[in-house]
C-alpha positions in Angstrom: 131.4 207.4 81.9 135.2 207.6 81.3 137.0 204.8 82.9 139.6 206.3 85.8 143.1 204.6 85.8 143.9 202.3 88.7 147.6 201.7 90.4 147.6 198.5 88.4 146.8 199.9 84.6 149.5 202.7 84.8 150.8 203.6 81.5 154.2 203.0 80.9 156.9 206.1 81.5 159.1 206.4 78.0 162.6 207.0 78.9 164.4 210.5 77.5 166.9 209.7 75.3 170.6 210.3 77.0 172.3 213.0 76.3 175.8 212.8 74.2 178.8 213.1 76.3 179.9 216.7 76.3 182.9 217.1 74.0 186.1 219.0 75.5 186.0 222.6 74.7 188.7 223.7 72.2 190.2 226.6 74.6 190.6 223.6 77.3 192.5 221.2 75.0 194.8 224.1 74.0 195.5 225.2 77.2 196.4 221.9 77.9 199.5 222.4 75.2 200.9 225.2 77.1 200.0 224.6 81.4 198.5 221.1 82.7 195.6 221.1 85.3 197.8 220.8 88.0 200.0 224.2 86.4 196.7 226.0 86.2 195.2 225.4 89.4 198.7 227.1 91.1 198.3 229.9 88.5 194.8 230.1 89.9 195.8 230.3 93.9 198.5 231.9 93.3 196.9 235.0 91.9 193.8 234.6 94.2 196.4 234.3 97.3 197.3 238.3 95.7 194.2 239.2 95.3 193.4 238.6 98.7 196.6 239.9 100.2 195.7 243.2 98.4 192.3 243.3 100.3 194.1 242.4 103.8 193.3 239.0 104.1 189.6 239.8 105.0 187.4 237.0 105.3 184.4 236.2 102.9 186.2 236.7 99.8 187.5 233.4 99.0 185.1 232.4 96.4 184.8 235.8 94.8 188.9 235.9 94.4 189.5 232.4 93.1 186.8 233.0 90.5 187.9 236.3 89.8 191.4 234.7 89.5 189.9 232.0 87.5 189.0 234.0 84.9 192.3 236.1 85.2 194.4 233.4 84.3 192.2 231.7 81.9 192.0 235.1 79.8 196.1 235.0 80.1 196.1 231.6 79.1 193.6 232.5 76.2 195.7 235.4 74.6 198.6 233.4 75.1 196.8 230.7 72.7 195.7 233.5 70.1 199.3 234.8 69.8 200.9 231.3 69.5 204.1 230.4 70.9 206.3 232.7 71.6 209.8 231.6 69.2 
């Protein structure tokens, strides 16, 4: 008969090995050579604060134009990397 496990023979839990701290994309770190965080968050409300003044201010958009302006400005920010500074 196979012997059933009580509360005090529990079998040790092995531990997951951690995870490696997530290295800092390259697109972030060169963003961070042309606008800071702070920079990029205004670029970010300002063009969401459009974005909604185009729709008339109607309510339940808010998300849905910061992340749509999210990605505006980050795709600016991106093609502004690719073509280098501007001399």
């Amino acid at each position: 008969m196979p012997r059933e496990k009580s509360p005090s023979t529990q079998t040790p839990r092995k531990r997951a090995p951690r995870k490696k701290a997530a290295a800092a994309s390259p697109v972030a770190t060169t963003f961070g050579q042309f606008v800071g965080p702070e920079q990029r968050a205004a670029l970010i409300a300002e063009a969401a604060f459009f974005r909604a003044e185009k729709r008339g201010f109607a309510t339940g958009h808010e998300v849905e134009d910061w992340l749509a302006a999210e990605s505006e400005v980050d795709a600016k920010l991106m093609h502004a990397v690719e073509s280098g500074p501007r001399t």
